[in-house]
PASEBA-1860 file (N, C-alpha, C; in nm, 3 decimals):
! residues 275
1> XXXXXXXX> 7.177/-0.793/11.642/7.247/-0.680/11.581/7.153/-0.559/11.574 ~ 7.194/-0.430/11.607/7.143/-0.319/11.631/7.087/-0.247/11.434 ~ 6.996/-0.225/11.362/7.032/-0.199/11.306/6.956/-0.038/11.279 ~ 6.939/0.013/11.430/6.941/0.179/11.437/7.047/0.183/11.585 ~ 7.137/0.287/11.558/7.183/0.365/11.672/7.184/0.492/11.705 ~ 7.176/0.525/11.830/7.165/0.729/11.865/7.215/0.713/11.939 ~ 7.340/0.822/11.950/7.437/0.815/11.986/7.434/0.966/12.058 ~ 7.426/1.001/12.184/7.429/1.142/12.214/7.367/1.287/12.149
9> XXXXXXXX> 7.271/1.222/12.083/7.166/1.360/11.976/7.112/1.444/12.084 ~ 7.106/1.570/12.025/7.073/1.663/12.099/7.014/1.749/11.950 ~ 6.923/1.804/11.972/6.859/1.920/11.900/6.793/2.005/11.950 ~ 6.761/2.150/11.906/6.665/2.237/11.976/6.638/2.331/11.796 ~ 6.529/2.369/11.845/6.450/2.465/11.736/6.501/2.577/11.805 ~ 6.566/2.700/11.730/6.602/2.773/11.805/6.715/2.762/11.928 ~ 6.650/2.875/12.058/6.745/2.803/12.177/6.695/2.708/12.257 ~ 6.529/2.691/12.188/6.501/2.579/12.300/6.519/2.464/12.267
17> XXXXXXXX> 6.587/2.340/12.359/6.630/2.236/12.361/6.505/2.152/12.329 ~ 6.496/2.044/12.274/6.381/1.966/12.232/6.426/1.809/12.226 ~ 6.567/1.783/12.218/6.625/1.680/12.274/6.764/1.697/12.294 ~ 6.786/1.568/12.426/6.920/1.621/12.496/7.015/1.519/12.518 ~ 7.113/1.476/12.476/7.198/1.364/12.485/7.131/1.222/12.482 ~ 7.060/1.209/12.350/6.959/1.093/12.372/7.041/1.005/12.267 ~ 7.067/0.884/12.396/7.175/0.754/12.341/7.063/0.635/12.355 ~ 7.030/0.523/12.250/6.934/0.435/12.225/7.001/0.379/12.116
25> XXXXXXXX> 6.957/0.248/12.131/6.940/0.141/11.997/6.827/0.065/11.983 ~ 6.810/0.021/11.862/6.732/-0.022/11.801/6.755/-0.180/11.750 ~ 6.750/-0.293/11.806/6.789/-0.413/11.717/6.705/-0.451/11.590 ~ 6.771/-0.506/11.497/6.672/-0.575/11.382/6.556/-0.650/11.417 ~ 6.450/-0.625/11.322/6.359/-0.653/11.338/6.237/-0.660/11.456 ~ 6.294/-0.539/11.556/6.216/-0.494/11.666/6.076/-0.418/11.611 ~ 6.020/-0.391/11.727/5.889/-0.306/11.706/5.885/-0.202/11.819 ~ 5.973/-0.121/11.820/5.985/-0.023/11.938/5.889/0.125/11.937
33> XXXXXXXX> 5.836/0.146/12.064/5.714/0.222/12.050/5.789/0.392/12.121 ~ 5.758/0.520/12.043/5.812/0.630/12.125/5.714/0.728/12.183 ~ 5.669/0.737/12.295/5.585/0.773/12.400/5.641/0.892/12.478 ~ 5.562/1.001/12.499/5.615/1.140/12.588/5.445/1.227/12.560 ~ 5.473/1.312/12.646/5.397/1.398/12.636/5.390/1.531/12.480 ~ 5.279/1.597/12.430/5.320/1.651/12.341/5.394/1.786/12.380 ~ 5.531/1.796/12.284/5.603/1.894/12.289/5.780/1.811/12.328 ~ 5.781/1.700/12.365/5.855/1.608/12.364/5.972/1.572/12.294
41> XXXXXXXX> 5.964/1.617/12.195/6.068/1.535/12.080/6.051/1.435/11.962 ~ 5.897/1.416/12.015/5.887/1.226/11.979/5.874/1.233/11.757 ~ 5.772/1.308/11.719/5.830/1.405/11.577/5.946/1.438/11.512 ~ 5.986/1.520/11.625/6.154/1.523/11.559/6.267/1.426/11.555 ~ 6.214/1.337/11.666/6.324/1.204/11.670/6.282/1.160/11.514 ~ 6.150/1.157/11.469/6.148/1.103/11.384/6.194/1.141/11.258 ~ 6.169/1.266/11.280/6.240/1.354/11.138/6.410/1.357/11.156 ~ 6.436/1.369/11.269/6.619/1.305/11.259/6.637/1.191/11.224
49> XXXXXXXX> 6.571/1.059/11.215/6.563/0.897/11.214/6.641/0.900/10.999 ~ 6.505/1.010/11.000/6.479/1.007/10.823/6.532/1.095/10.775 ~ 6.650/1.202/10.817/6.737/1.269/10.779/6.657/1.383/10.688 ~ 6.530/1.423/10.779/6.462/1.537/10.682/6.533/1.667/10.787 ~ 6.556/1.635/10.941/6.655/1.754/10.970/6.759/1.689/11.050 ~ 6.852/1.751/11.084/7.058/1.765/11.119/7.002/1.765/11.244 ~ 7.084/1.695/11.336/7.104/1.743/11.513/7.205/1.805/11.500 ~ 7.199/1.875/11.643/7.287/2.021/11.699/7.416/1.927/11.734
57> XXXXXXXX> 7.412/1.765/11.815/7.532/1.746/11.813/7.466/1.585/11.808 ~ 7.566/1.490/11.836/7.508/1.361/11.778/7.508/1.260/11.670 ~ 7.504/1.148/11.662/7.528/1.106/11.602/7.408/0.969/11.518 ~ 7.370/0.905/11.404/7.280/0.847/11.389/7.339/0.768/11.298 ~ 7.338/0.614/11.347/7.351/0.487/11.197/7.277/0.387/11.211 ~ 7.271/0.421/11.060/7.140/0.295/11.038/7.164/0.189/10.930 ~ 7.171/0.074/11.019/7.212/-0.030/10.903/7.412/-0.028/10.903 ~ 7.463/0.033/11.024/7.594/0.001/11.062/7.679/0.135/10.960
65> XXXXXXXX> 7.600/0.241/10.918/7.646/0.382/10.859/7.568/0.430/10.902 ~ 7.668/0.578/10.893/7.623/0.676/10.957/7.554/0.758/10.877 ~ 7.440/0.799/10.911/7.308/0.847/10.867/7.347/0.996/10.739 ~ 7.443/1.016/10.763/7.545/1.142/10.666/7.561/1.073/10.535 ~ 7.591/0.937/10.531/7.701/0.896/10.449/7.590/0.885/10.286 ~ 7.431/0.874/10.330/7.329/0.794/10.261/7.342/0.906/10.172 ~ 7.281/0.905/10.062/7.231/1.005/9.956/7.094/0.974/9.941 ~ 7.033/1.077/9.912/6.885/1.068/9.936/6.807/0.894/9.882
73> XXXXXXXX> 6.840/0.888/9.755/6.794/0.768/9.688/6.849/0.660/9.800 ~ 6.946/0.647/9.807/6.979/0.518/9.919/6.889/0.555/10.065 ~ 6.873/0.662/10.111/6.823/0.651/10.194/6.690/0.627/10.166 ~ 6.598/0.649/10.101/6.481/0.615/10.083/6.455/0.445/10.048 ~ 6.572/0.394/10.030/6.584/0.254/10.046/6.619/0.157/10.190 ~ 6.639/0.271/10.240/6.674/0.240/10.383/6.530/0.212/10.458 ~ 6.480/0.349/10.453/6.361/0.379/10.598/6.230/0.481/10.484 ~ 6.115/0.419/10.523/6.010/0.453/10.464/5.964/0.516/10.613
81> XXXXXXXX> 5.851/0.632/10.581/5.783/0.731/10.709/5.693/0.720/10.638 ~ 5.560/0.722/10.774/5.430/0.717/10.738/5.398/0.859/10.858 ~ 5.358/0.924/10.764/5.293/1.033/10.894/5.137/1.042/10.929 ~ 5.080/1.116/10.985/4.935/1.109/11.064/4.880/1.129/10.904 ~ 4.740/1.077/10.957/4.623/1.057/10.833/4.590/1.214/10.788 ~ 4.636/1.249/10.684/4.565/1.393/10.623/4.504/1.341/10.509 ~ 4.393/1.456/10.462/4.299/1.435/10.362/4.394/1.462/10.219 ~ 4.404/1.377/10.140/4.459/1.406/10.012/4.419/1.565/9.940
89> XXXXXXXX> 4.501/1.591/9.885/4.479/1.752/9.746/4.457/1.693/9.669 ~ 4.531/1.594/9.594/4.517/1.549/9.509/4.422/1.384/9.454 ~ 4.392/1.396/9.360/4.263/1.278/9.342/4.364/1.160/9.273 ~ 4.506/1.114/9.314/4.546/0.995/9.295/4.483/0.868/9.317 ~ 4.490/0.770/9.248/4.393/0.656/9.290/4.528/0.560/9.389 ~ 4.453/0.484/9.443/4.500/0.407/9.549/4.637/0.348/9.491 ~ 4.655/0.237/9.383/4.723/0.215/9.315/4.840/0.322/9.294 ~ 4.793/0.459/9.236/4.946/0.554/9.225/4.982/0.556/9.292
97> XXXXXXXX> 4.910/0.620/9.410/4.987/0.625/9.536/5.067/0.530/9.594 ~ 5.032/0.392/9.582/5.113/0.285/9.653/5.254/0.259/9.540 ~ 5.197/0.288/9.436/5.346/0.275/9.318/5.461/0.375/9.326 ~ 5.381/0.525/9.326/5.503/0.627/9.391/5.593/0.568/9.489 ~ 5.545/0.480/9.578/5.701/0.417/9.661/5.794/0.377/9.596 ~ 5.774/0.294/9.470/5.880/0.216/9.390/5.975/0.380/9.333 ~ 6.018/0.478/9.350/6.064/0.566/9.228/6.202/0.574/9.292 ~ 6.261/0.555/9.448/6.370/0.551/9.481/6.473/0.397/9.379
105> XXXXXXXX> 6.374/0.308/9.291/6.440/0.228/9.185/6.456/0.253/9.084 ~ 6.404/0.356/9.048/6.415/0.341/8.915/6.486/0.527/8.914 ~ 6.476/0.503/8.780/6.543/0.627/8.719/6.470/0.731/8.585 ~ 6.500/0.849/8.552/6.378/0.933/8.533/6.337/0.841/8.390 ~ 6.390/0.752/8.309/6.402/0.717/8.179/6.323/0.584/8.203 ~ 6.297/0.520/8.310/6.287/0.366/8.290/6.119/0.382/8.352 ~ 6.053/0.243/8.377/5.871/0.309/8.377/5.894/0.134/8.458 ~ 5.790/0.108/8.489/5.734/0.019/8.592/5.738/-0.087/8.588
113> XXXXXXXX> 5.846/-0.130/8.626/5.851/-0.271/8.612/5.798/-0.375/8.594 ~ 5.829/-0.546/8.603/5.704/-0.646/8.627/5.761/-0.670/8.794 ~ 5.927/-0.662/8.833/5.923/-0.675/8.956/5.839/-0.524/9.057 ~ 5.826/-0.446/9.022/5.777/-0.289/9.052/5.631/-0.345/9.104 ~ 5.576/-0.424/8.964/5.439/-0.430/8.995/5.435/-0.545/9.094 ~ 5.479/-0.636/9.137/5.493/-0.764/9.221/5.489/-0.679/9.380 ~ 5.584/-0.626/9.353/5.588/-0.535/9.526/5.486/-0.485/9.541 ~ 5.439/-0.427/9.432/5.297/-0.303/9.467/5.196/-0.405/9.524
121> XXXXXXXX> 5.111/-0.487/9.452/5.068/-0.623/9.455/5.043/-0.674/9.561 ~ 5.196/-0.701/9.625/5.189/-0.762/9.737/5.154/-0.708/9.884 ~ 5.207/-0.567/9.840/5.165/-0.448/9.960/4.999/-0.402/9.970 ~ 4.948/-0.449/9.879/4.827/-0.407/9.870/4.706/-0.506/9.910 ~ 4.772/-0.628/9.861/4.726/-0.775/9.959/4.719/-0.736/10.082 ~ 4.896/-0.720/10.134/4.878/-0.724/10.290/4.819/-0.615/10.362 ~ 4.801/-0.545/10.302/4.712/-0.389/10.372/4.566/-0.380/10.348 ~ 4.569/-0.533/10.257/4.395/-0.526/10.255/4.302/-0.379/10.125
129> XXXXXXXX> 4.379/-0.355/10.079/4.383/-0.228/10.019/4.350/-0.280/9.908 ~ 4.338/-0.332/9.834/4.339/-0.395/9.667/4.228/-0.403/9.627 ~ 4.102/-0.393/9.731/4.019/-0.393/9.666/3.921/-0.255/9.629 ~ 3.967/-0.150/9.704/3.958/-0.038/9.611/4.059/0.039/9.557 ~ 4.188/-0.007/9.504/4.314/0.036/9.409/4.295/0.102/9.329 ~ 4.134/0.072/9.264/4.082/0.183/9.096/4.034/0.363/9.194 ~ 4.011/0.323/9.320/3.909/0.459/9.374/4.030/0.539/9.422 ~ 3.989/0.675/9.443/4.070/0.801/9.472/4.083/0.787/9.608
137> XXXXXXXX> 4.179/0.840/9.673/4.225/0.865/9.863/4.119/0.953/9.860 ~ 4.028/1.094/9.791/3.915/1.095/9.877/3.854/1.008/9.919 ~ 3.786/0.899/9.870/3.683/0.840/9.867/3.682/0.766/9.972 ~ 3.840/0.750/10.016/3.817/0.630/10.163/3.784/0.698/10.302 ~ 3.789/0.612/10.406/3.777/0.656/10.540/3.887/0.704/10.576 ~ 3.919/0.760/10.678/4.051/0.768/10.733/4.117/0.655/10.758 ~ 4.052/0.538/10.838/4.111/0.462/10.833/4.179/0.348/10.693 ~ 4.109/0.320/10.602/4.105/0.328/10.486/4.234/0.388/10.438
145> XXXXXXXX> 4.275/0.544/10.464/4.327/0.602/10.385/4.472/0.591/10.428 ~ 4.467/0.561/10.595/4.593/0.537/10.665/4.693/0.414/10.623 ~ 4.575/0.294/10.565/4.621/0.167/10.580/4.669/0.198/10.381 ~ 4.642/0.289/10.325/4.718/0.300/10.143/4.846/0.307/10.206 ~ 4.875/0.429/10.293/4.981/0.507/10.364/5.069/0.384/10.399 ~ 5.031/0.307/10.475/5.089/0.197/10.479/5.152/0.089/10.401 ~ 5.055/0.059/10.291/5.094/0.001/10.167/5.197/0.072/10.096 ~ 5.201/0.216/10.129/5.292/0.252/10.002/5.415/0.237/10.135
153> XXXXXXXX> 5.458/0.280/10.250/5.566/0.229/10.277/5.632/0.070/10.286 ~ 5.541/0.004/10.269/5.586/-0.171/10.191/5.578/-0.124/10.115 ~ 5.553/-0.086/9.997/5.622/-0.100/9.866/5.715/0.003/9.869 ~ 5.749/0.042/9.974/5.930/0.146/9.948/5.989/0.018/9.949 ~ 5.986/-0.093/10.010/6.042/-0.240/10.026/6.179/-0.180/10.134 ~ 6.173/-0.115/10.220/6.244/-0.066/10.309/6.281/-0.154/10.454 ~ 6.424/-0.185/10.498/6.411/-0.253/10.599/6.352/-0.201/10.775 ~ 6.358/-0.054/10.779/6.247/0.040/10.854/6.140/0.086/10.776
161> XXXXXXXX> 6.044/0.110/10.954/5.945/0.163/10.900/5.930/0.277/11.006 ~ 5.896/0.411/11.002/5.887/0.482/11.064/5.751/0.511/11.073 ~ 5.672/0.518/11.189/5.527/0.622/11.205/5.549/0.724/11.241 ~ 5.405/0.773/11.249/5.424/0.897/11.339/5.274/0.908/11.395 ~ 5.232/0.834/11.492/5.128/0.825/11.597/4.998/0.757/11.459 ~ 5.040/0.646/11.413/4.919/0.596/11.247/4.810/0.566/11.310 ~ 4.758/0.618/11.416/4.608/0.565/11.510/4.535/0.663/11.552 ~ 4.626/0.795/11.557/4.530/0.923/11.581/4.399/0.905/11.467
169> XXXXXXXX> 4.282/0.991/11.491/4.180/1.025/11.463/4.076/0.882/11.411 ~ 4.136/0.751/11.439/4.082/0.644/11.371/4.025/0.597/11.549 ~ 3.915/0.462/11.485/3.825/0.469/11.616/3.887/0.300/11.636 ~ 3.850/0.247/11.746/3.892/0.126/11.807/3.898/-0.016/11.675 ~ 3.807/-0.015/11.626/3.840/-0.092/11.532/3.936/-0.100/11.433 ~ 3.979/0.029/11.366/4.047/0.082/11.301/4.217/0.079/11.331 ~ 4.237/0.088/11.485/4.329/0.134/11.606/4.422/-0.025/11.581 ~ 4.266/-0.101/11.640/4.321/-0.223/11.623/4.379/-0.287/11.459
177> XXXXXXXX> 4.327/-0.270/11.426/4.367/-0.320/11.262/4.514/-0.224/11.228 ~ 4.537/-0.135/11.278/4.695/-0.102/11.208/4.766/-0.179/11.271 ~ 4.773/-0.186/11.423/4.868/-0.242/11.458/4.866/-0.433/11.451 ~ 4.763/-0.482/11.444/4.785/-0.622/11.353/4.876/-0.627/11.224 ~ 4.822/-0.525/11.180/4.928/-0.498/11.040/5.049/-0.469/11.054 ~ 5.104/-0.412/11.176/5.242/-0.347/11.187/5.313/-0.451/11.218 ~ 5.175/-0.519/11.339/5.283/-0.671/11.405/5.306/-0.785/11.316 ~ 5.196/-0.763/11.180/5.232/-0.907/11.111/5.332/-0.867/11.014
185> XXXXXXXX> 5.388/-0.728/10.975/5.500/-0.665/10.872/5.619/-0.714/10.992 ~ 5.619/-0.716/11.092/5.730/-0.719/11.185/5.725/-0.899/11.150 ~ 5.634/-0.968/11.195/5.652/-1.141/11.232/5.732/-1.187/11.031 ~ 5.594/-1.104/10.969/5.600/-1.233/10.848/5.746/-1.147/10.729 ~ 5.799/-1.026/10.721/5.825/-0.887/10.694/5.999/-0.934/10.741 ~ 6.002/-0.939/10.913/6.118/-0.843/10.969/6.145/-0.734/10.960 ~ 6.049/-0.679/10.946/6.070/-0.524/10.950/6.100/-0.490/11.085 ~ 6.192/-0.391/11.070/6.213/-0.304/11.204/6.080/-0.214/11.195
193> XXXXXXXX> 6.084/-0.150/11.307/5.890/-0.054/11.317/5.933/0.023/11.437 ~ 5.894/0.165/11.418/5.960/0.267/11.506/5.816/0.340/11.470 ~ 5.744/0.364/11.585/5.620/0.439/11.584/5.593/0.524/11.707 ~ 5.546/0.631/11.687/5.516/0.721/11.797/5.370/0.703/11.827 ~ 5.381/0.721/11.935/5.230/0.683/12.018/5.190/0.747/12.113 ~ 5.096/0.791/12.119/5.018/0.842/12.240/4.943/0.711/12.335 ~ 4.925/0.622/12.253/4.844/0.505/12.324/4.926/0.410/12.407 ~ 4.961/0.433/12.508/5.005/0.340/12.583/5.016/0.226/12.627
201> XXXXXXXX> 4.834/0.193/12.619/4.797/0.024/12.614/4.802/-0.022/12.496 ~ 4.777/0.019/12.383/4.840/-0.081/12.277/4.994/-0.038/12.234 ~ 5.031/0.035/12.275/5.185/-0.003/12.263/5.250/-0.130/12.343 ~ 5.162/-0.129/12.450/5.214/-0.272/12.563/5.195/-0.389/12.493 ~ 5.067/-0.388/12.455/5.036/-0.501/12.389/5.074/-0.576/12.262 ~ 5.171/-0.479/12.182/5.172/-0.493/12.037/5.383/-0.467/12.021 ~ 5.397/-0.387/12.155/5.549/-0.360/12.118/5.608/-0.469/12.186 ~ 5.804/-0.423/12.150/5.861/-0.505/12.252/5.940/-0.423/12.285
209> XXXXXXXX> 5.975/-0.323/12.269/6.041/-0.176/12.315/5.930/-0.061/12.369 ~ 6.021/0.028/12.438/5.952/0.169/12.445/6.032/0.274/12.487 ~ 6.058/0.370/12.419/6.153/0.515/12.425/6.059/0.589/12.521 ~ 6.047/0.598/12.630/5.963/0.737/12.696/6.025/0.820/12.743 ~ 5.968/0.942/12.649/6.100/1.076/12.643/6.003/1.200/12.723 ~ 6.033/1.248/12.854/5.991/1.300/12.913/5.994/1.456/12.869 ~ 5.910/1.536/12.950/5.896/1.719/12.914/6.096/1.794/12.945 ~ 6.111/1.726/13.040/6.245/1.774/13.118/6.377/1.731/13.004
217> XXXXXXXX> 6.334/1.632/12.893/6.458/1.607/12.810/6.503/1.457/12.886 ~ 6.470/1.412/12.981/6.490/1.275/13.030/6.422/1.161/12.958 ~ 6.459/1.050/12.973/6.423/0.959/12.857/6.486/0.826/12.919 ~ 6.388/0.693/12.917/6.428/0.597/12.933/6.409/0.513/12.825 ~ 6.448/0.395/12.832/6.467/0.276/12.699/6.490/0.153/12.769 ~ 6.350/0.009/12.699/6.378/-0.079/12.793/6.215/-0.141/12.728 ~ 6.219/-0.271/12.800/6.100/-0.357/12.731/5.957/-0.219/12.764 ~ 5.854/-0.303/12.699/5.744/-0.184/12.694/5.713/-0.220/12.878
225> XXXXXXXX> 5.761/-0.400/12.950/5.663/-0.399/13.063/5.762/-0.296/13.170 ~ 5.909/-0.270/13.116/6.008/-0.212/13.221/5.967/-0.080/13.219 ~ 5.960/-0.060/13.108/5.949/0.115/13.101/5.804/0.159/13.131 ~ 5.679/0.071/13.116/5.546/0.150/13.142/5.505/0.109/13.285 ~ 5.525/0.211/13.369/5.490/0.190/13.459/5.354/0.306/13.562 ~ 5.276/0.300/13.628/5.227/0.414/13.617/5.295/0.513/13.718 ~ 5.389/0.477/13.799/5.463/0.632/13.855/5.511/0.696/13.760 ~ 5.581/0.623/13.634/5.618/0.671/13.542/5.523/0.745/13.457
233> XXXXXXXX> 5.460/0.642/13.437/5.350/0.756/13.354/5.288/0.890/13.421 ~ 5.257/0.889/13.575/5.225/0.984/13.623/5.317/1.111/13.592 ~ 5.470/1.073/13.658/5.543/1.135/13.628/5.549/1.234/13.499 ~ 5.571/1.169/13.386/5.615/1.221/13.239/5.482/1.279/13.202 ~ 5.350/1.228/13.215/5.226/1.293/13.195/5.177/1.391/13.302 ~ 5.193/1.381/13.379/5.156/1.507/13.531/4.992/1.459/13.523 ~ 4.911/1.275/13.520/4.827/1.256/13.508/4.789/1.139/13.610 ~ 4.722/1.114/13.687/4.693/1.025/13.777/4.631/0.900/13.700
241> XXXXXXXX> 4.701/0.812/13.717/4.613/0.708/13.641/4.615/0.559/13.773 ~ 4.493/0.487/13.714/4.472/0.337/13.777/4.494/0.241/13.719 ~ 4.593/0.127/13.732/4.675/0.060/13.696/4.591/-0.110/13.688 ~ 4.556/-0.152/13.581/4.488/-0.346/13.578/4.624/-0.387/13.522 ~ 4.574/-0.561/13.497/4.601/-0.665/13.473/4.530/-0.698/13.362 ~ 4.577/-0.683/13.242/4.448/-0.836/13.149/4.573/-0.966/13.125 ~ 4.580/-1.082/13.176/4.648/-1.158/13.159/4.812/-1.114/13.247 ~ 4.917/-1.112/13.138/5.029/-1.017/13.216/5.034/-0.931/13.155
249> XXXXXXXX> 4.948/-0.844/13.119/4.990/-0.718/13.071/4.952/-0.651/13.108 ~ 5.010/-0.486/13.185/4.956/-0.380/13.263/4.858/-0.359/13.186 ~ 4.755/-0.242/13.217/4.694/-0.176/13.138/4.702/-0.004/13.240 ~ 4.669/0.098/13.166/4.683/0.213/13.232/4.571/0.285/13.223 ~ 4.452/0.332/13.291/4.330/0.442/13.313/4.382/0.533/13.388 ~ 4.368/0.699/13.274/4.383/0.814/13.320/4.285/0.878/13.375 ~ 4.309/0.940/13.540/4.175/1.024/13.582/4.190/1.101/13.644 ~ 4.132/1.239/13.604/4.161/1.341/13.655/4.070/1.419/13.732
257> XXXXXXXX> 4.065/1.510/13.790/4.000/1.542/13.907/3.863/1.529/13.921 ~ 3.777/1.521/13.809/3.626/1.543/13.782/3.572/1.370/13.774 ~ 3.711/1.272/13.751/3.673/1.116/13.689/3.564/1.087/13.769 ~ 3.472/1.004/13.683/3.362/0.884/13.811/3.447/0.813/13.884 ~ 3.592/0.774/13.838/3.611/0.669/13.940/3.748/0.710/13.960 ~ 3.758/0.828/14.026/3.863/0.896/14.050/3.907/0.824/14.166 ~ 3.837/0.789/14.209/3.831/0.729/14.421/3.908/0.571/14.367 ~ 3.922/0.550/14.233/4.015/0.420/14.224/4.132/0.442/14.270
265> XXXXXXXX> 4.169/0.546/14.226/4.342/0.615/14.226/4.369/0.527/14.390 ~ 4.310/0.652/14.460/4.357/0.559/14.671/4.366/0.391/14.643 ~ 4.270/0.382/14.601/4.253/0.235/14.631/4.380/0.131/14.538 ~ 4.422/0.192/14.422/4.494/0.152/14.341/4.673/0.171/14.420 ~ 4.693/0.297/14.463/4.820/0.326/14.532/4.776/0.211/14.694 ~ 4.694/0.202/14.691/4.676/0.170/14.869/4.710/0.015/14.841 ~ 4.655/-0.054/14.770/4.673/-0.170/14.737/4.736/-0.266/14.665 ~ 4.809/-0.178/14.582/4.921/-0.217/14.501/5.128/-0.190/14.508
273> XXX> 5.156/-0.189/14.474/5.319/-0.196/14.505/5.404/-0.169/14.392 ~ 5.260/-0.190/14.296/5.315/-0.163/14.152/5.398/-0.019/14.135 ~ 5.575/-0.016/14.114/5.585/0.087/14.074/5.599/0.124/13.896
END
């Protein structure tokens, strides 16, 4: 059972078009990855997902209603968004921050539950986060600060989860550790997981979907091994890349005119079939 659909959305800022008859679903408990070049859409799909803006025409249901019908509080029970790592203003400690998720339950009169605190708790276990809960979001790393971000969308206790690229500015170790976390909210969770990505090889590795929404407004949908391909990627990126194997999973190296091992490219088209 599907439990996101897009149904012919189209939007533009202004007159310029930014997406164009884009029809996709989403089944329960998927982990679908959205990939394009920047200037793409891949942002605003997300901000249409979470009803922070209207398409020009189109349609969106989530959970078998249509994305109109929600009122804010229900929708925030619906779909939690995590956006890119920014430095906190404010000196909340880890703990507030992950509790502010619970407020789509309660009401302005009532204060924190014992079930309130169980969710928080548990989100903070699985994000590994609990053990600095007393310290301020300055104080952590980025990566650190990404993975609160995370905790507090488990404790929205939401059956989506929306990103928005949660791996920018964090380094390989870091990279790796969200998406263990995303894949074990998906295995142990069922969470649905809708994330935008620039990273291509760990989207292969970690998704089972992929939206790649091209500069032109074109857009395909389909397992991550159907849709990543490197003509494709050449294509939608205008970037030459050389195409491995680790096990069965593609992998993709971008190289551009200056690369050391630019001279792979021939050898990669010459010898392969891979489209």
């Amino acid at each position: 059972m599907n439990i996101i659909e897009v149904e012919n959305l189209s939007f533009a800022y202004a007159r310029e078009p930014i997406l164009r008859n884009l029809t996709f679903a989403v089944p329960r408990g998927a982990f679908l990855a959205i990939a394009g070049p920047n200037g793409a859409g891949k942002t605003t799909l997300l901000n249409l997902l979470c009803g922070l803006i209207k398409p020009n025409a189109g349609s969106i249901t989530l959970d078998a209603a249509d994305l109109n019908t929600y009122s804010v509080k229900s929708l925030a029970r619906k779909v939690a968004l995590v956006r890119q790592e920014f430095v906190p203003v404010f000196d909340f400690t880890v703990a507030q921050v992950v509790a502010m998720a619970r407020t789509p339950y309660s009401n302005i009169l009532s204060f924190e539950s014992e079930h309130d605190r169980t969710i928080v708790a548990e989100a903070l276990r699985m994000t590994n986060t609990a053990r600095f809960a007393a310290r301020t979001l300055r104080e952590l790393s980025g990566g650190e600060r990404q993975r609160v971000f995370i905790a507090r969308a488990l404790a929205q206790d939401t059956p989506i989860l929306l990103l928005d690229e949660p791996t920018s500015f964090l380094d390989y170790k870091h990279q790796v550790a969200i998406y263990d976390l995303l894949k074990r909210m998906q295995l142990e969770k069922g969470k649905t997981i809708v994330t935008v990505t620039h990273d291509i090889n760990l989207a292969a590795q970690y998704c089972d979907q992929a939206l790649l929404i091209g500069p032109d407004n074109s857009y395909l949908i389909g397992t991550t091994a159907d849709v990543f391909s490197s003509s494709r990627i050449e294509n939608v990126f205008g970037v030459k890349t050389f195409t491995g194997k680790v096990g069965q999973r593609k992998f993709f190296l971008p190289l551009g005119e200056f690369a050391k091992d630019v001279r792979l490219i021939n050898t990669s088209l010459n010898g392969s079939s891979e489209k």
